[in-house]
RODO-2510 file (C-alpha; in nm, 4 decimals, decimal comma):
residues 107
     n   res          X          Y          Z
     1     x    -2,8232   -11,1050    -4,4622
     2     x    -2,9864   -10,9468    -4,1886
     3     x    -3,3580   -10,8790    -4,2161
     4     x    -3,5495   -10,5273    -4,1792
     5     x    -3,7418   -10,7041    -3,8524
     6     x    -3,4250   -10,7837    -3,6927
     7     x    -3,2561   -10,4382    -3,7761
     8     x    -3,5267   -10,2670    -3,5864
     9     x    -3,5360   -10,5038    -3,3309
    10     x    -3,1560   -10,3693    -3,2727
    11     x    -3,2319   -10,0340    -3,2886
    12     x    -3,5167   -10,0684    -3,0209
    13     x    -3,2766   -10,2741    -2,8011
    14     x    -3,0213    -9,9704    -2,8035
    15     x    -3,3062    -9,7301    -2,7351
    16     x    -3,4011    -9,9415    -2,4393
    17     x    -3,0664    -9,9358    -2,2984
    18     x    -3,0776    -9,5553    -2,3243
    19     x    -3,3914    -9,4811    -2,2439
    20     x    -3,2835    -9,6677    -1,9125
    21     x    -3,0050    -9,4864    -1,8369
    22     x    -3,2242    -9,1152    -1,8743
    23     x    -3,4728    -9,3071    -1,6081
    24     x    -3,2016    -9,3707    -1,3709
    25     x    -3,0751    -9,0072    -1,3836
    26     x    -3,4218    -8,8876    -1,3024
    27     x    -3,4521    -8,9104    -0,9206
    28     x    -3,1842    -8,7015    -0,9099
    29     x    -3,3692    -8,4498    -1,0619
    30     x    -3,6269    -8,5106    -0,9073
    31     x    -3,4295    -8,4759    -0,5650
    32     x    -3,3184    -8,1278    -0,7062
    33     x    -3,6792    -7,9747    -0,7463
    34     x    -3,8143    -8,1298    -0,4336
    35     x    -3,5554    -7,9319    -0,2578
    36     x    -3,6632    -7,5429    -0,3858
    37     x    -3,3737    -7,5251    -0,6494
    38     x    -3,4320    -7,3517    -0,9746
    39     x    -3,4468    -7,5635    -1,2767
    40     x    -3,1321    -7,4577    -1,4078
    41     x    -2,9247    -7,6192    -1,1203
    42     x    -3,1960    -7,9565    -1,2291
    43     x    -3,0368    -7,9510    -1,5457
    44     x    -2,7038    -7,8977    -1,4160
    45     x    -2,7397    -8,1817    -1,2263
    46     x    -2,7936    -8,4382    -1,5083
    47     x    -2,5496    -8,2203    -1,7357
    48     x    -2,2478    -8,3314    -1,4532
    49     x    -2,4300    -8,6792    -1,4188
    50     x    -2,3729    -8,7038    -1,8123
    51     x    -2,0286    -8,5824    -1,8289
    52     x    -1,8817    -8,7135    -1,4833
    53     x    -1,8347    -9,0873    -1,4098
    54     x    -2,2415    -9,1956    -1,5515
    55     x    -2,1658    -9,0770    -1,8811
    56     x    -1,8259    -9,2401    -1,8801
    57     x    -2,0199    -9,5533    -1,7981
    58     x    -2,2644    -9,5551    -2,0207
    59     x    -2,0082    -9,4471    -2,2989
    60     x    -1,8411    -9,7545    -2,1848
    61     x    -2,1697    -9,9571    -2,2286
    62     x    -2,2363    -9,7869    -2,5783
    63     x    -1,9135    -9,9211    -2,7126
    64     x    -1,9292   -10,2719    -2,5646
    65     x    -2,2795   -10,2869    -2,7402
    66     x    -2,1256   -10,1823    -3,0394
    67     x    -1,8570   -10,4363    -2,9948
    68     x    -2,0783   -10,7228    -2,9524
    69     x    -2,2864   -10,6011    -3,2832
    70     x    -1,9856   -10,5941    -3,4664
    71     x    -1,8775   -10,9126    -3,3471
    72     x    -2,2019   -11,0719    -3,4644
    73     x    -2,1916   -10,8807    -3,7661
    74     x    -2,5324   -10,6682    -3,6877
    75     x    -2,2845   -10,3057    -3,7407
    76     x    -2,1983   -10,1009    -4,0778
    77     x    -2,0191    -9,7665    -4,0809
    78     x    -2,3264    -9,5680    -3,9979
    79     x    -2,4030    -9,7219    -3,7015
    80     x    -2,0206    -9,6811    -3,5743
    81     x    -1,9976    -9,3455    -3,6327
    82     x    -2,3309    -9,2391    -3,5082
    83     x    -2,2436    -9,4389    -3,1672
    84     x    -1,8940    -9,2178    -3,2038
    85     x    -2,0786    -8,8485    -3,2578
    86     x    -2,3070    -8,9197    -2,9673
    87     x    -2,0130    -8,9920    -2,7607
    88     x    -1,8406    -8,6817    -2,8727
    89     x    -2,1341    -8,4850    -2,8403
    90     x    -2,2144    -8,5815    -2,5052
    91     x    -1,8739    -8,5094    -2,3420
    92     x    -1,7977    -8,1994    -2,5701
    93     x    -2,1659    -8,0220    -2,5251
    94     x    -2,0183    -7,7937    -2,2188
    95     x    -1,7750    -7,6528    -2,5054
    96     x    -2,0281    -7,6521    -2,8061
    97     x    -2,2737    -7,4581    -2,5735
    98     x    -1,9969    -7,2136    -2,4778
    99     x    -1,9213    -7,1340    -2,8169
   100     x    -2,3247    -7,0030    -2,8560
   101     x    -2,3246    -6,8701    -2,5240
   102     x    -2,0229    -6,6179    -2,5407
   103     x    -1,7915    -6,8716    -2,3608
   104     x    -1,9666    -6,8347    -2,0784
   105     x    -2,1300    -7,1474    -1,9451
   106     x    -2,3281    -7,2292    -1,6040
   107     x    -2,2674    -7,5649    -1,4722
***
């Protein structure tokens, strides 16, 4: 039986591993407002970053860290499926933010 210390400790190591891969992303922005572009083509920046070939990677990464939970039996249900949403969510936002926006979208 796994203890509440070693849950969080867990949590915090997949929130390190994400909180890593926003950092990398960031020079890029940072690239795109040192060079007189508008914020929106910032964002648009990190939105392709997220959906192209980074996000595929660190989709990749998510479910290998998942893997290795499950093999040590750190994983229930909720974790799986919350790994599984994010995933969705991440490479379906272009079409949930179309729906709001009239199916218009900017990127």
């Amino acid at each position: 039986m796994t203890s509440v210390i070693e849950k969080k400790a867990f949590y915090y190591r997949v929130l390190t591993a994400l909180a890593l891969a926003v950092v990398a992303l960031l020079p890029e922005a940072a690239l795109a407002a040192s060079l007189e572009t508008t914020v929106s083509d910032g964002l648009c920046i990190i939105v392709e970053a997220l959906q192209g070939e980074v996000g595929k990677a660190i989709a990749t990464i998510a479910v290998l860290i998942l893997g290795i939970g499950a093999f040590f039996g750190k994983v229930n249900w909720g974790i799986a499926i919350m790994f599984a949403v994010g995933i969705v969510a991440i490479f379906g936002a272009a079409e949930i933010a179309a729906e709001f926006a009239d199916g218009s979208s900017s990127c």
